[in-house]
C-alpha positions, -999 to 999 in steps of 0.1 A, spaced: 86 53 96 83 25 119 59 45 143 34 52 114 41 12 108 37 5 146 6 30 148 -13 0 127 -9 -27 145 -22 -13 177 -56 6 159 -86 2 176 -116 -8 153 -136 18 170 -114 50 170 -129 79 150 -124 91 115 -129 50 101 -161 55 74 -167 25 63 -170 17 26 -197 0 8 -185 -25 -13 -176 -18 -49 -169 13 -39 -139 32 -57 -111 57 -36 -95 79 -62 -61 83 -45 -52 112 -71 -69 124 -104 -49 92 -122 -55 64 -98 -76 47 -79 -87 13 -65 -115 -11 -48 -115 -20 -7 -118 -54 -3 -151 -59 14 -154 -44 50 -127 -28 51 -127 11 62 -111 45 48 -90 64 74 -102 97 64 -70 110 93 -47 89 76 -60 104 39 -40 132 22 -60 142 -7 -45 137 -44 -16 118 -31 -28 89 -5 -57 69 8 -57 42 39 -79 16 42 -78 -5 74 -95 -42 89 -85 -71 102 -58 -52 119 -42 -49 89 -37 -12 69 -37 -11 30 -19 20 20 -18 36 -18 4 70 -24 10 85 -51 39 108 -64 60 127 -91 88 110 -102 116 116 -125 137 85 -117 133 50 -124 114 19 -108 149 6 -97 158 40 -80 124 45 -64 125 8 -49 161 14 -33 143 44 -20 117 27 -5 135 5 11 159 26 26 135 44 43 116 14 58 158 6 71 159 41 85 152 31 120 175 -3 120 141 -26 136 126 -32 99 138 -63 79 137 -75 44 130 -107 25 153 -110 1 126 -117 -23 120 -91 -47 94 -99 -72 80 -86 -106 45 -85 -110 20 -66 -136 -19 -68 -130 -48 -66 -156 -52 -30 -154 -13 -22 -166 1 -17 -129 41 -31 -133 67 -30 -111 83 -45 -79 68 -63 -48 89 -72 -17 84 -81 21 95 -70 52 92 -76 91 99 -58 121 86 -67 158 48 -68 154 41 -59 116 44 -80 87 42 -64 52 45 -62 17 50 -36 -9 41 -28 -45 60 -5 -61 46 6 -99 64 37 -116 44 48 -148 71 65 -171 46 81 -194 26 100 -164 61 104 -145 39 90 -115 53 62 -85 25 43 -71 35 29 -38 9 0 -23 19 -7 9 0 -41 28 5 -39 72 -6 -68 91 -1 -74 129 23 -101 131 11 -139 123 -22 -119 104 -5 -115 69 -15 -151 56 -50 -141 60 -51 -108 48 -25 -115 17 -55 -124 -4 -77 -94 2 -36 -73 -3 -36 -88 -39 -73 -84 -47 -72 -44 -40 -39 -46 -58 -57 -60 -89 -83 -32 -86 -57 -1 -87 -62 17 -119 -39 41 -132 -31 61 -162 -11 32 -172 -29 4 -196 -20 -31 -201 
């Protein structure tokens, strides 16, 4: 996990498979949701897996949205995902888990993390009635998070899913 992390941090703005995206534009992650890149920001068709994730990168930061089947529950899924972002022993928590629920009807559980050279923070959204996890996943190049955290939040805001406030 933390190479894919690392692998951010050290993209080059010109290496191939970046398209960028006109703004407005919607990425349908998977037939149930999808969201808006903030403004020039570019879609890593390498880093895309059809029906299940999309990755949108600039300002040497990555946004990441997957999507998955899941029987569990937001707590179990969020233990999940943290354990794997532990699995190598260089990634650290904040100990500030956070609710949060967006205009759209996204709910769940946002933390942050560290490691040498990455900041980041994660969404985590389960919707029980789809049996779907949708995992939103914000990489910055350490001391870049501050000014990318609005742009994190506004594509946030733009996920749609089959869930409705």
């Amino acid at each position: 996990m933390f190479a894919y992390v690392g692998f951010w941090t050290i993209w080059d703005e010109h290496t191939s498979g970046k398209e960028e995206v006109r703004p407005g534009t919607v990425i349908a992650v998977s037939d149930h949701v999808s969201f808006v890149p903030a403004s020039g920001w570019s879609l890593e068709r390498a880093q895309t897996t059809p029906g299940h994730r999309s990755v949108v990168t600039g300002k040497s930061s990555a946004f990441v949205v997957s999507t998955a089947d899941w029987m569990g529950t937001l707590e179990e899924q969020t233990a999940r995902e943290k354990k794997i972002l532990r699995a190598d022993g260089t990634v650290h928590l904040y100990g500030n888990d956070q609710s949060f629920h967006t205009g759209n009807g996204l709910t769940g559980v946002k933390f942050s993390y560290f490691a040498s050279g990455i900041e980041g923070t994660m969404w985590i959204a389960y919707d029980p009635g789809a049996k779907t996890v949708v995992t939103l996943n914000g990489q910055s190049a350490s001391g870049a998070l501050p000014a990318t955290t609005g742009e994190f939040q506004q594509m946030v805001d733009s996920v749609t899913t089959g869930a409705r406030a």
